[in-house]
N, C-alpha and C positions, 0 to 999 in steps of 0.2 A: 586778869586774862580769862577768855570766857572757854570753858571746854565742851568740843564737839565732839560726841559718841563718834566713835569709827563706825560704826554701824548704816551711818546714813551711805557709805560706800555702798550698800548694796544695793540703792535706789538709783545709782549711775550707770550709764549706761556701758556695757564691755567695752574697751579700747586698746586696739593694739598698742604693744608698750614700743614706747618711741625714746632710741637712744639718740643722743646728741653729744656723745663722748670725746667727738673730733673739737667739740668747739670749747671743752676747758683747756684745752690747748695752747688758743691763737691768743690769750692775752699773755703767757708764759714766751710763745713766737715771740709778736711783735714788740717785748720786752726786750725781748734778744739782739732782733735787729735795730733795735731803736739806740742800744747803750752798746752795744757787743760785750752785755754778761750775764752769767744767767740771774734769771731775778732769785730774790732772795726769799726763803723759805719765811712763810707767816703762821706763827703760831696757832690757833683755832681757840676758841671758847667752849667747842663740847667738851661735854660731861666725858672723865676717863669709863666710868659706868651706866648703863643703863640707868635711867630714871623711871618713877613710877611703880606702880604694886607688881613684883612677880607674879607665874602662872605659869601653869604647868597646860600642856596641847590637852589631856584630859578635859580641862577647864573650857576648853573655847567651844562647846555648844552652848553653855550655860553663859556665857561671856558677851559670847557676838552670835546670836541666833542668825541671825539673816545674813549673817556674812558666810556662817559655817554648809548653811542652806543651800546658796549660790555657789562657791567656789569649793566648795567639798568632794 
């Protein structure tokens, strides 16, 4: 797997943050109506903990320059 620096975020452009909350919904809906019950809870694959090196907010000039620059 190749890893991308979070850093190049700050070469994006601003974007309003865009919810879409209503739509994890309609597959749980139309589950409903489709069987008349509710669907059935599916376990997940995340991690119970964070992955990757800790860091303390101190750290993030020295971490993510250009990110701390922009949205600081």
């Amino acid at each position: 797997m190749k890893f991308v620096s979070p850093e190049y975020l700050a070469e994006l452009e601003q974007i309003e943050v865009a919810e879409f909350e209503e739509f994890e919904y309609v597959v749980l809906k139309v589950y409903e109506e489709i069987t008349s019950e509710e669907m059935p809870l599916i376990e997940g694959t995340n991690p119970c903990q964070p992955v990757g090196e800790n860091w303390k907010e101190e750290e993030l000039k020295i971490l993510f320059p250009k990110l701390v620059k922009k949205y600081w």
